[in-house]
C-alpha positions as CSV (number, residue, x, y, z in Angstrom):
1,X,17.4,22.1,-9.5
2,X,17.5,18.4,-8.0
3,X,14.6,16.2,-8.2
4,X,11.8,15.7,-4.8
5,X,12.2,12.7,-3.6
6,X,8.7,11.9,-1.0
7,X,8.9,9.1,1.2
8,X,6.3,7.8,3.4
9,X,7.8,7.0,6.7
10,X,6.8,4.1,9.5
11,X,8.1,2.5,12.3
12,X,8.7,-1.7,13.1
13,X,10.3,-2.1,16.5
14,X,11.5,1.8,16.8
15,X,13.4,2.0,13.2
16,X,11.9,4.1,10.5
17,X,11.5,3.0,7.1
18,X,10.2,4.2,4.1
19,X,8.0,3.8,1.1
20,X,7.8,5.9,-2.2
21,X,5.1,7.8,-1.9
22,X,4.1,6.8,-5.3
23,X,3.7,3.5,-4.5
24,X,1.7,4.2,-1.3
25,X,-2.4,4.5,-1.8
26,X,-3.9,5.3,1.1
27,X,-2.6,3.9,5.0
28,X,-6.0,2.0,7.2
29,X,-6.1,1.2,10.8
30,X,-5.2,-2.5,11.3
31,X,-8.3,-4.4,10.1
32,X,-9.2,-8.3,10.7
33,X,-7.3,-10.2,8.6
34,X,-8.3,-13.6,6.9
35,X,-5.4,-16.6,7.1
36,X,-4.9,-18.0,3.4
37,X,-4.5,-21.4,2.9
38,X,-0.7,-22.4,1.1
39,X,-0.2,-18.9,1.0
40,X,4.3,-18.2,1.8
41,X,4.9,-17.7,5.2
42,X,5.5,-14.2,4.8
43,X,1.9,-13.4,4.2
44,X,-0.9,-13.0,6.9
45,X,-3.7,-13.3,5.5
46,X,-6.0,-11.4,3.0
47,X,-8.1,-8.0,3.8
48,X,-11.4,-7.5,2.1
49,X,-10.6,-3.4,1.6
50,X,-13.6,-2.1,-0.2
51,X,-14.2,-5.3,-2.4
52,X,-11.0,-5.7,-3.4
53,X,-9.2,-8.9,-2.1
54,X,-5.8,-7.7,-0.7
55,X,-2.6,-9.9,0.7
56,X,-1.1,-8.8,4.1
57,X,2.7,-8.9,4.3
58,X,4.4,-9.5,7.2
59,X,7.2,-6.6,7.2
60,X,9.0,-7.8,10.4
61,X,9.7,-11.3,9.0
62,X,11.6,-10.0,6.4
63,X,13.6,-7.4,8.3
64,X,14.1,-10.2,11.0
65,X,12.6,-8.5,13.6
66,X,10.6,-10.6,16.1
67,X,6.9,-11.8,14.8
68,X,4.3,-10.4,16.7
69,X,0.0,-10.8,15.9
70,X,-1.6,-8.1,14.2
71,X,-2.3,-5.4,16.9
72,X,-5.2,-2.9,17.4
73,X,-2.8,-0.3,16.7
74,X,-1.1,-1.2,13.8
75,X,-1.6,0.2,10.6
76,X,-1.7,-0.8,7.4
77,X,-0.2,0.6,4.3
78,X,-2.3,-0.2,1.3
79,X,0.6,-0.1,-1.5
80,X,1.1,-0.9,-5.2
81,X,3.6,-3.3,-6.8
82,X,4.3,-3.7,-10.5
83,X,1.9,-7.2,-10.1
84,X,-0.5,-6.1,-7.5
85,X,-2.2,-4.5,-4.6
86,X,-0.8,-5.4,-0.5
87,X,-1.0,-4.3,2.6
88,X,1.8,-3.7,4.7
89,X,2.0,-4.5,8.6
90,X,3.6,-1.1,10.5
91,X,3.6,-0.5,14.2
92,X,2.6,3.4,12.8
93,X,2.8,5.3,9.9
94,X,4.9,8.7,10.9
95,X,3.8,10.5,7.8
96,X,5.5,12.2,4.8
97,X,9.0,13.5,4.2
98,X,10.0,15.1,1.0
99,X,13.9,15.6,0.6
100,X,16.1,15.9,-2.1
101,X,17.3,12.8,-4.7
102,X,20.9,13.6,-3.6
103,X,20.2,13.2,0.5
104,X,19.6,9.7,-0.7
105,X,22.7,7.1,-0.6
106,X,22.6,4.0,-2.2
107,X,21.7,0.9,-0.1
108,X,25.0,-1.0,-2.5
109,X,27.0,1.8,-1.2
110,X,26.5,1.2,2.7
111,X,26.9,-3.0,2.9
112,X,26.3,-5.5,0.5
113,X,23.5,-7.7,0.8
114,X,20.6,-4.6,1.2
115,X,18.9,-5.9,-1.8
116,X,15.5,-5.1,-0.6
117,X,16.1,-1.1,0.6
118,X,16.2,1.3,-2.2
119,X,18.7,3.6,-0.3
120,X,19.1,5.4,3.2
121,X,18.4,9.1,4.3
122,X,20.7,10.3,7.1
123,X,18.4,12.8,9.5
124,X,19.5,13.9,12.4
125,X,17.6,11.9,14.6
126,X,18.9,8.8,12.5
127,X,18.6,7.2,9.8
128,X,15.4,6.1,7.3
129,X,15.6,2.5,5.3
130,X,13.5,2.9,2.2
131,X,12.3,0.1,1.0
132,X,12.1,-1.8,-2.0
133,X,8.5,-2.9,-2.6
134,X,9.2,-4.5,-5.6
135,X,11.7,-7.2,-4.1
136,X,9.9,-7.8,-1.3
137,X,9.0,-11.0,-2.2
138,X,10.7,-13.8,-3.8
139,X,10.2,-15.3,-7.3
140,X,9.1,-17.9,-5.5
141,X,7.1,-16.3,-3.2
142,X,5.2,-14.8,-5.8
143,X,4.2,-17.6,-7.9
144,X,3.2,-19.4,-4.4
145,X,0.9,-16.4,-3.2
146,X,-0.4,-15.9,-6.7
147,X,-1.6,-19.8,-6.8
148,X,-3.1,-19.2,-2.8
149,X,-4.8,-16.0,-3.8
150,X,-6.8,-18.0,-6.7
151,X,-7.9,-20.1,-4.4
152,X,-9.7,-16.8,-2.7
153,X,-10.6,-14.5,-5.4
């Protein structure tokens, strides 16, 4: 018997992608979101979720898809990293999909240079990026959001 592999699926622009289920927490309606000062260019803003100061990431500069505002439509998915807690910018969050670890081919296996997707699932409607969470971001990036997100806490 194969391991479950459970994916949370969105969309950006018409493509699906995918988180890990394990590292998704809960997925919000897109909320007002706070600019912070120095903060990379790949972050929003902050979101006060329940107390808990949270960054925004902006998916669609990192998959080099056109930059758009914050819509009343989006969602957010509220995930976990190894260092923290950030919200995620998706057009719409299509829901779960639990498949087997072997329908799973390697991102190094397709194209060099897919550092940041975990693998592909073929379906046959298309195909499903998962992502990476924990390269998202940049060694830099980091250590420029952590000093900006001092500045708010």
């Amino acid at each position: 018997m194969s391991d479950l592999v459970r994916l949370v699926v969105f969309f950006l622009d018409g493509q699906r992608y995918a988180l890990p289920l394990s590292s998704v927490t809960r997925i919000v309606c897109a909320a007002e979101v706070t600019p912070i000062p120095n903060a990379p260019a790949i972050v929003f803003g902050a979101l006060n979720l329940q107390g808990n100061v949270i960054p925004v990431l902006d998916v669609r500069q990192r998959f080099q898809l056109p930059r758009r505002k914050i819509g009343v439509t989006d969602q957010f998915l509220i995930a976990q990293t190894r260092r923290r807690s950030v919200a995620l910018v998706v057009d719409e969050a299509q829901g779960l999909l639990e498949l087997e670890a072997s329908d799973v081919v390697s991102a190094n296996l397709i194209t060099p240079g897919l550092e940041q997707f975990q693998g592909v699932v073929k379906l046959g409607d298309g195909l499903v990026l998962i992502h990476d969470l924990e390269k998202f971001l940049s060694l830099d990036e980091e250590l420029a959001l952590d000093a900006a997100m001092e500045q708010v806490e």
